[in-house]
MIGU-708170 format. One record per residue (C-alpha): residue number from 1; residue in one letter; x, y, z. Coordinates in steps of 0.05 Angstrom, whole numbers. Layout:
N
[node NUM a [X Y Z]],
...
***
This chain:
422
[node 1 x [16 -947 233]],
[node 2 x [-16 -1020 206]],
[node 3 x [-66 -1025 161]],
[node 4 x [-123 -1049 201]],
[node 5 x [-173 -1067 148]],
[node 6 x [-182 -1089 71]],
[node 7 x [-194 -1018 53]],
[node 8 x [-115 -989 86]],
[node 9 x [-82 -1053 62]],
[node 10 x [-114 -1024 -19]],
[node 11 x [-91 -962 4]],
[node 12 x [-21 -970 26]],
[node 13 x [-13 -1023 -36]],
[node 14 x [-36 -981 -89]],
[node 15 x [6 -925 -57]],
[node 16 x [77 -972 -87]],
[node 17 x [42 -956 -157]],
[node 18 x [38 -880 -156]],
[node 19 x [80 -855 -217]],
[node 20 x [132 -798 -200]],
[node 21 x [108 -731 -226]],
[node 22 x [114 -714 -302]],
[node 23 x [169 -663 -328]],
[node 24 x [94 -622 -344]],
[node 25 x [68 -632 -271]],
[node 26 x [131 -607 -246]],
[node 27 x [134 -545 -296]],
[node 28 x [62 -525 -265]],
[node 29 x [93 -530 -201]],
[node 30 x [140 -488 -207]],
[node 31 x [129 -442 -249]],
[node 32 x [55 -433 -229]],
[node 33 x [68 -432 -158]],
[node 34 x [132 -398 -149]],
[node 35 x [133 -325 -157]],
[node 36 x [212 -318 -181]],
[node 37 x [239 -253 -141]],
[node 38 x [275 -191 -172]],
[node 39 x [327 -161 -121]],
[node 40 x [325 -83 -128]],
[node 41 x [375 -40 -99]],
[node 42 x [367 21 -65]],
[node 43 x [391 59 -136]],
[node 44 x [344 21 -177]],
[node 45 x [379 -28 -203]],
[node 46 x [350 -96 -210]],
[node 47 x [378 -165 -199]],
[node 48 x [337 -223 -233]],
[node 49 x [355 -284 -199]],
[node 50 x [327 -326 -251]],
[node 51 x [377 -310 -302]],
[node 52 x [425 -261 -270]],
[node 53 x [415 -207 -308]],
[node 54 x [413 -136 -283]],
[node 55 x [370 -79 -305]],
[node 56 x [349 -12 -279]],
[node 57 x [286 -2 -248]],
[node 58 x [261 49 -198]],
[node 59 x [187 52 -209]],
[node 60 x [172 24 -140]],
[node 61 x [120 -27 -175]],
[node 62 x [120 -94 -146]],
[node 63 x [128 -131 -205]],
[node 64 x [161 -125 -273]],
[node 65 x [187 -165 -327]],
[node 66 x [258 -180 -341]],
[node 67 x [285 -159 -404]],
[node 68 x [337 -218 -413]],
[node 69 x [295 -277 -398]],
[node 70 x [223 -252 -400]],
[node 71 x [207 -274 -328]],
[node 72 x [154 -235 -296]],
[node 73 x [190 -221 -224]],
[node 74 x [163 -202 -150]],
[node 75 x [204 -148 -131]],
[node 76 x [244 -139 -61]],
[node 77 x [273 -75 -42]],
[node 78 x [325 -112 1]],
[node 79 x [394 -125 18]],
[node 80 x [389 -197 31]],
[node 81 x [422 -247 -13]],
[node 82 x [385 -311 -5]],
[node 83 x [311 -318 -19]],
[node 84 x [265 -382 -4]],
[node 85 x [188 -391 -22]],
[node 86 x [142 -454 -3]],
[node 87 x [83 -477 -26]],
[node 88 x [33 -539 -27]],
[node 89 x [17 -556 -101]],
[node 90 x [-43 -618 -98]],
[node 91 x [-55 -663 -164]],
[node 92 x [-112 -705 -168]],
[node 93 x [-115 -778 -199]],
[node 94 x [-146 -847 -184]],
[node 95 x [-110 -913 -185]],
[node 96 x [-129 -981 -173]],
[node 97 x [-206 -956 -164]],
[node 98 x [-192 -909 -121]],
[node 99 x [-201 -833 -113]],
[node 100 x [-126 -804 -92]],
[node 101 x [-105 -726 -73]],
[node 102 x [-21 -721 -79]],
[node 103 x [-12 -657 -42]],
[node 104 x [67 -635 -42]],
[node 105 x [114 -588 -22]],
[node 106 x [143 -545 -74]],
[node 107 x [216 -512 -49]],
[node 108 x [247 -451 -80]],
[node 109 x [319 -428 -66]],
[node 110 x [345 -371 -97]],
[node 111 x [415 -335 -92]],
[node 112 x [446 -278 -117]],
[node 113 x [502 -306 -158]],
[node 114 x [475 -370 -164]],
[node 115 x [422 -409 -212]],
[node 116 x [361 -414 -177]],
[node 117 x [345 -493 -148]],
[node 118 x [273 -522 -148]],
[node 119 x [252 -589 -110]],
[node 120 x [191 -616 -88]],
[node 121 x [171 -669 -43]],
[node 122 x [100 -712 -33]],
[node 123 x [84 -702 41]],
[node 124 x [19 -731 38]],
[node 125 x [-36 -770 4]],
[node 126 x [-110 -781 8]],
[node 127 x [-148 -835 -8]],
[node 128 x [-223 -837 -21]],
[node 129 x [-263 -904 -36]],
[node 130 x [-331 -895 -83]],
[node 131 x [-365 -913 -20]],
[node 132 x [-335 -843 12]],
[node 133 x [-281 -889 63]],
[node 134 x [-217 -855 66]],
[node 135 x [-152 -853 93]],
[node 136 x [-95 -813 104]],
[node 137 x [-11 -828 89]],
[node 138 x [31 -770 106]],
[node 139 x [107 -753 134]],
[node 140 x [105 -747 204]],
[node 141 x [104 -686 228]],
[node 142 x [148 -647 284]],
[node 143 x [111 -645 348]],
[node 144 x [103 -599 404]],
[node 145 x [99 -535 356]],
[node 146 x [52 -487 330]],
[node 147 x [63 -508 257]],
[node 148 x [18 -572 247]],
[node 149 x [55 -580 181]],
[node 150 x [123 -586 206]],
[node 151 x [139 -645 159]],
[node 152 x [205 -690 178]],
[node 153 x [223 -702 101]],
[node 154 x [273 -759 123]],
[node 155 x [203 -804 141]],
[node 156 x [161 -831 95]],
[node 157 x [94 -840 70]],
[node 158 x [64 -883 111]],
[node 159 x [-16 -893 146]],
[node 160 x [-28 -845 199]],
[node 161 x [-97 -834 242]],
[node 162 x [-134 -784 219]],
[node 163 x [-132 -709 254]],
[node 164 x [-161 -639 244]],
[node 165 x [-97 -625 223]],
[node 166 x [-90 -666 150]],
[node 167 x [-159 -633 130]],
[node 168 x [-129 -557 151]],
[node 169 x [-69 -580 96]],
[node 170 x [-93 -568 31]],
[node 171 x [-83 -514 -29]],
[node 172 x [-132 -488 -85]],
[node 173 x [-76 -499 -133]],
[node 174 x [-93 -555 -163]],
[node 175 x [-56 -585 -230]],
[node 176 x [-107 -570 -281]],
[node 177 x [-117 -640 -319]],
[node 178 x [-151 -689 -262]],
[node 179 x [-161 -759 -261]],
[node 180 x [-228 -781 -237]],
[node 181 x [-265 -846 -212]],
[node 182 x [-328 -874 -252]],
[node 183 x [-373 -847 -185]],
[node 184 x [-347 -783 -180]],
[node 185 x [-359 -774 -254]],
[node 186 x [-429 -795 -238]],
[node 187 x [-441 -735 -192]],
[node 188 x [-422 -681 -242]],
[node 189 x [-355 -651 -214]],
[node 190 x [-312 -618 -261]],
[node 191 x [-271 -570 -221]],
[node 192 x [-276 -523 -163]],
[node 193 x [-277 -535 -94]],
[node 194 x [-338 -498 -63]],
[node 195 x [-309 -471 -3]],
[node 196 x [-277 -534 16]],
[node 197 x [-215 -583 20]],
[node 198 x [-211 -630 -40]],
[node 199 x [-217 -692 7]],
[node 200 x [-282 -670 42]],
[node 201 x [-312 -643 -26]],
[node 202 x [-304 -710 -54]],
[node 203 x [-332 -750 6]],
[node 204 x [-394 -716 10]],
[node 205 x [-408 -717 -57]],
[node 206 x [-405 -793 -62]],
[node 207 x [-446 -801 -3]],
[node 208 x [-494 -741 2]],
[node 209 x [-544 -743 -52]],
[node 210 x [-568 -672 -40]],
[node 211 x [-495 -643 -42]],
[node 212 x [-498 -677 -113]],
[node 213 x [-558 -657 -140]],
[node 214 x [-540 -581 -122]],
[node 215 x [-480 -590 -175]],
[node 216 x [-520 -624 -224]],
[node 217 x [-575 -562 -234]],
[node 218 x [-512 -523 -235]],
[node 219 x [-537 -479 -164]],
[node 220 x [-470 -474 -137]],
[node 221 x [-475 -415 -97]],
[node 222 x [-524 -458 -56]],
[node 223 x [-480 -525 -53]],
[node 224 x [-429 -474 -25]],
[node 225 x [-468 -456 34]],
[node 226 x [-491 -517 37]],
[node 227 x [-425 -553 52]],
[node 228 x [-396 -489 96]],
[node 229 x [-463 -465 129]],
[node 230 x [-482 -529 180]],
[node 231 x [-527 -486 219]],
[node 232 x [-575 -487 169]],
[node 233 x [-626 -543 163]],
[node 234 x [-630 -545 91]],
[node 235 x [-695 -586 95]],
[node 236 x [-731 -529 103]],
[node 237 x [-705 -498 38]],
[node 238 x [-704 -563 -6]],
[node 239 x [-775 -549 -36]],
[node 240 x [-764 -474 -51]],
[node 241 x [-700 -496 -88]],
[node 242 x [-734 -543 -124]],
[node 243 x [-784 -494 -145]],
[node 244 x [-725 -446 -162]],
[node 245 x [-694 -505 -213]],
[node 246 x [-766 -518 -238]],
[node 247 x [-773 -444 -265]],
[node 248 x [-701 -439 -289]],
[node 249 x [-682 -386 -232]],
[node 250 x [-606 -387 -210]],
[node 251 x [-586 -368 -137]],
[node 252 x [-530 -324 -146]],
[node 253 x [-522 -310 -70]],
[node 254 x [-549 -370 -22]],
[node 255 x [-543 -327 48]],
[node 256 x [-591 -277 20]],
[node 257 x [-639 -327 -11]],
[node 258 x [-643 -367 54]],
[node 259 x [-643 -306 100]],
[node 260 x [-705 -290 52]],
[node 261 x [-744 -349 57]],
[node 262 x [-740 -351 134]],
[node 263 x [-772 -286 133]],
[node 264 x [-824 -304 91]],
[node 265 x [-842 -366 129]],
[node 266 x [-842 -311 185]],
[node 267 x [-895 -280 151]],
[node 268 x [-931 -343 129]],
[node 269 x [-927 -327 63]],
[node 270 x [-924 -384 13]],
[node 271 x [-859 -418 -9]],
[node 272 x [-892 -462 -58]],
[node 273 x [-900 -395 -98]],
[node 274 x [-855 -377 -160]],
[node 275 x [-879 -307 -139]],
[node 276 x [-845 -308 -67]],
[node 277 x [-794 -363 -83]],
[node 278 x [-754 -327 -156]],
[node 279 x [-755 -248 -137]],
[node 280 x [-734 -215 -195]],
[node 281 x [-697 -165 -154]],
[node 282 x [-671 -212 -85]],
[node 283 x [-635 -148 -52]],
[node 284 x [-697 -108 -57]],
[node 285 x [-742 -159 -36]],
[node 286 x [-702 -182 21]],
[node 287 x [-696 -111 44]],
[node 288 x [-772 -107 43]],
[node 289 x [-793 -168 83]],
[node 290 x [-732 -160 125]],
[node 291 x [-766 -96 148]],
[node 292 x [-828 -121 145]],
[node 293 x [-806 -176 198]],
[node 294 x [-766 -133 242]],
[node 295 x [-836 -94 251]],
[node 296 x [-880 -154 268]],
[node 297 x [-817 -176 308]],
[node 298 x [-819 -104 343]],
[node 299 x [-896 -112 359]],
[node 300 x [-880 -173 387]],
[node 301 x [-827 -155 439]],
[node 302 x [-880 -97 457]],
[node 303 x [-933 -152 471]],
[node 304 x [-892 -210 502]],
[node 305 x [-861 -151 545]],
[node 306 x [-790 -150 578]],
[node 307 x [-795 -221 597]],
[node 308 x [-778 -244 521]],
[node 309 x [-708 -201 511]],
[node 310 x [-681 -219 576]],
[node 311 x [-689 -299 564]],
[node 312 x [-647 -288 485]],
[node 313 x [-605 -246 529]],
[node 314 x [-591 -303 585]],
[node 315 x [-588 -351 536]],
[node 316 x [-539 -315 483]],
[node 317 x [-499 -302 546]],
[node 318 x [-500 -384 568]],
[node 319 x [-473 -406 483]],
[node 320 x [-426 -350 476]],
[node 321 x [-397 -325 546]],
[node 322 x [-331 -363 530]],
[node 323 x [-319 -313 467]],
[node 324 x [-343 -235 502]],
[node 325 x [-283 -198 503]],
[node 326 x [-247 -223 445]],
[node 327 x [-219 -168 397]],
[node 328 x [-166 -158 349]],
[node 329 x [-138 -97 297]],
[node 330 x [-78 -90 252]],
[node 331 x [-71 -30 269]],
[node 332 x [-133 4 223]],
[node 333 x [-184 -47 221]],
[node 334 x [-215 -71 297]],
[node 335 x [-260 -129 295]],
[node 336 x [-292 -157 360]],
[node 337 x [-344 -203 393]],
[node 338 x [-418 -181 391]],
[node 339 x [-430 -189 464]],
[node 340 x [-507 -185 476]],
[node 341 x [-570 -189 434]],
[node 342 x [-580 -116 446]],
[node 343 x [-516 -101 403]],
[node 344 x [-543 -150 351]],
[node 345 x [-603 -113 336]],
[node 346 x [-559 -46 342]],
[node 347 x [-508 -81 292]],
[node 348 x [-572 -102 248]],
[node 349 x [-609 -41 243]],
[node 350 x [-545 7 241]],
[node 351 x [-523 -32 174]],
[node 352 x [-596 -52 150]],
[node 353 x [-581 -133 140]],
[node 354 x [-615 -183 189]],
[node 355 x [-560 -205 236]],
[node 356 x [-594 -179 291]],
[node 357 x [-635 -250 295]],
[node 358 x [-583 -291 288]],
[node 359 x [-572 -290 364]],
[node 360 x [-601 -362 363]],
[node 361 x [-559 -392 317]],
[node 362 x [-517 -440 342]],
[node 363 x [-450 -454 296]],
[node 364 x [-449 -380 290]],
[node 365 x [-408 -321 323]],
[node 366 x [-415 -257 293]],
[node 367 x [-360 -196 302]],
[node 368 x [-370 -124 280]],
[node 369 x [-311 -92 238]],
[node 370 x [-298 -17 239]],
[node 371 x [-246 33 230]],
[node 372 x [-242 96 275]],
[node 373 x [-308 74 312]],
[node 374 x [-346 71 244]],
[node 375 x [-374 5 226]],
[node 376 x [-349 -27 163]],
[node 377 x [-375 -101 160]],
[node 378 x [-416 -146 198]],
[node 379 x [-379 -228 204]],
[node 380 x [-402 -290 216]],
[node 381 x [-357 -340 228]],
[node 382 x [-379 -418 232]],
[node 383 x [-357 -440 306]],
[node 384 x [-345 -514 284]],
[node 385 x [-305 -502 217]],
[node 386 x [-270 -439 240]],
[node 387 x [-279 -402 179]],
[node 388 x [-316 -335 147]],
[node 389 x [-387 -364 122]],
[node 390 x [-402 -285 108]],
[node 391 x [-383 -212 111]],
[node 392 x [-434 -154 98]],
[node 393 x [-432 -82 96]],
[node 394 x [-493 -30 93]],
[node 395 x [-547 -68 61]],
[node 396 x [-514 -135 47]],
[node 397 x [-460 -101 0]],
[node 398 x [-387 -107 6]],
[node 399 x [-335 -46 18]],
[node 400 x [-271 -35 -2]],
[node 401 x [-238 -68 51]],
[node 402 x [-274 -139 54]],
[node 403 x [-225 -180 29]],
[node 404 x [-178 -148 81]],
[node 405 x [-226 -155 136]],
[node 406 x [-239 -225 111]],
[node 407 x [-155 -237 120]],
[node 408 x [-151 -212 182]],
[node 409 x [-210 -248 223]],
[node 410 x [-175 -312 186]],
[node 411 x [-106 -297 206]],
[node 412 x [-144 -289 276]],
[node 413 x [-180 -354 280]],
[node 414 x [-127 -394 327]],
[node 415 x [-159 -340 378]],
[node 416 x [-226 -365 372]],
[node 417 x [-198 -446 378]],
[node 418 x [-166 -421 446]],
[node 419 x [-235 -397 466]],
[node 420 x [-266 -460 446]],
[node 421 x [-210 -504 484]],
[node 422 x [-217 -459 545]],
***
């Protein structure tokens, strides 16, 4: 594709001055990365395919160190003879004034009988102007798959339009010494990417001044829901936070805290207030106006009658219809759809956490996890950024098998996009 304005021309220009990567940035890559393999046999015996040397193992551990060449190896209990890894390494710089992302592909061949061979290509770069503009040059990309990053490495680099697809591409491994513009400086990023891609992190910090000063009084908890959480109006929470900053009190989790506000302004109680606003003890206090809510909410279902729960029932129904049904498992863990309000307040007051009014929220579809018909965790997934924005247990905690359940409803999210395009 031309550059159509001043901005691509900069773009594709400054591209021609990129500097290949260092001998450094390509000893990150790859040995960072990369995870080099260990071949074990089925009598123990060890094949490192870094250095060749074999060595007798049978503690069935995953992992162990070769005593020739000091590698620390992945272990496969396998007869295969060729092994291949890929991964997306990203380094951040800036050239000609300009914010850029270098995101490549990092190739690892390995062989028994053979030195191992590493390569890497650049498949795509971002660039961001200090007023937030940006552009994409990639590869193409094969069509007509399922694998959006199909890259045709015979192409090159050159301006594409943008898609969902270049912001999906993206890896937290990030080479550890970044380059940064004068503005980006100026917001107070150092590292980390809240939750996001590096490319959208950096856009909305140079053009959202609240997504700034969240990183500046060092509340990042709450410029992480912030940038993943768009069903939240955040104007309702801006003076409580400021409040929070004023008396020195850090949000450590930002769901919580919000949940707790809105059921304080529920109760009319004052968010101007230190008192209400920096809880020494936010699970408890949650817990207590959570309960406290779900009461007054109780009295008024009683007085507003039958009428009330079947409109949030017809109107749950009418925003997520196109999802009932939807359920998956691996086998020991079964997540699926909420289908009804009803269930909601079942799911809420069965685990003691407040999803049971979230049946108005509209970027939001919540699934139950359990295991043998015993529920495990409560998600929310955002609708519009297909991810996990949170995962609860029995009072807000987390059980042993979050991070699995948070794996699986990701693995599981091209099931939701079908629902949506449907």
């Amino acid at each position: 594709m031309k550059p159509r304005n001043k901005f691509q021309r900069a773009c594709v220009d400054a591209s021609k001055k990129l500097p290949s990567l260092t001998d450094a940035q390509k000893r990150w890559a790859y040995t960072e990365l990369i995870e080099p393999v260990g071949r074990r046999t089925a009598k123990g015996q060890v094949y490192c395919l870094e250095c060749g040397e074999v060595f007798y193992n049978d503690t069935k551990r995953k992992h162990c160190t070769c005593p020739n060449c000091r590698t620390k190896l992945y272990i496969e209990d396998t007869r295969k003879q060729k092994f291949e890894q890929r991964m997306y390494a990203t380094y951040i710089t800036a050239c000609e004034g300009l914010q850029v992302i270098r995101v490549f592909m990092v190739d690892y061949y390995a062989k028994v009988g053979a030195e191992p061979r590493y390569s890497h290509t650049e498949v795509m770069q971002r660039w961001i102007a200090p007023s937030g503009k940006y552009c994409t040059l990639a590869r193409n990309r094969v069509w007509g798959t399922m694998y959006y990053d199909s890259w045709i490495y015979s192409s090159d680099l050159e301006l594409h339009n943008e898609t969902w697809a270049y912001d999906r591409i993206y890896t937290s491994d990030i080479y550890p010494r970044m380059k940064l513009i004068p503005e980006l400086k100026r917001t107070g990023y150092k590292k980390g990417l809240y939750g996001q891609n590096p490319k959208t992190l950096f856009c909305v910090l140079l053009t959202d001044n609240r997504a700034e000063s969240l990183l500046k009084m060092g509340q990042d908890d709450l410029l992480r829901l912030y940038l993943n959480d768009h069903s939240r109006n955040f104007n309702d929470y801006w003076p409580s936070i400021r409040i929070a900053v004023r008396n020195d009190y850090k949000v450590t989790d930002a769901t919580l805290w919000c949940d707790y506000l809105d059921a304080l302004r529920e109760l009319g109680k004052d968010l101007h207030s230190p008192k209400y606003v920096c809880p020494a003890d936010l699970h408890r206090e949650h817990d207590r106006y959570m309960n406290k809510l779900a009461r007054l909410e109780a009295d008024r279902e009683i007085r507003m009658n039958l009428p009330s729960h079947l409109r949030k029932e017809r109107n749950y129904r009418k925003a997520k219809a196109k999802f009932f049904g939807l359920a998956f498992s691996d086998g020991h863990i079964a997540v699926r759809v909420l289908e009804s309000v009803r269930e909601l307040i079942a799911e809420g007051k069965a685990m003691h956490h407040c999803v049971g009014s979230y049946h108005n929220k509209a970027d939001s579809l919540i699934l139950s996890a359990t295991m043998d018909g015993r529920r495990l965790e409560t998600v929310e997934v955002s609708i519009s950024q297909l991810k996990v924005i949170q995962c609860r247990g029995v009072c807000n905690g987390k059980t042993e098998y979050h991070d699995h359940i948070v794996k699986l409803v990701n693995s599981n999210m091209p099931l939701i996009q079908e629902r949506m395009a449907a």
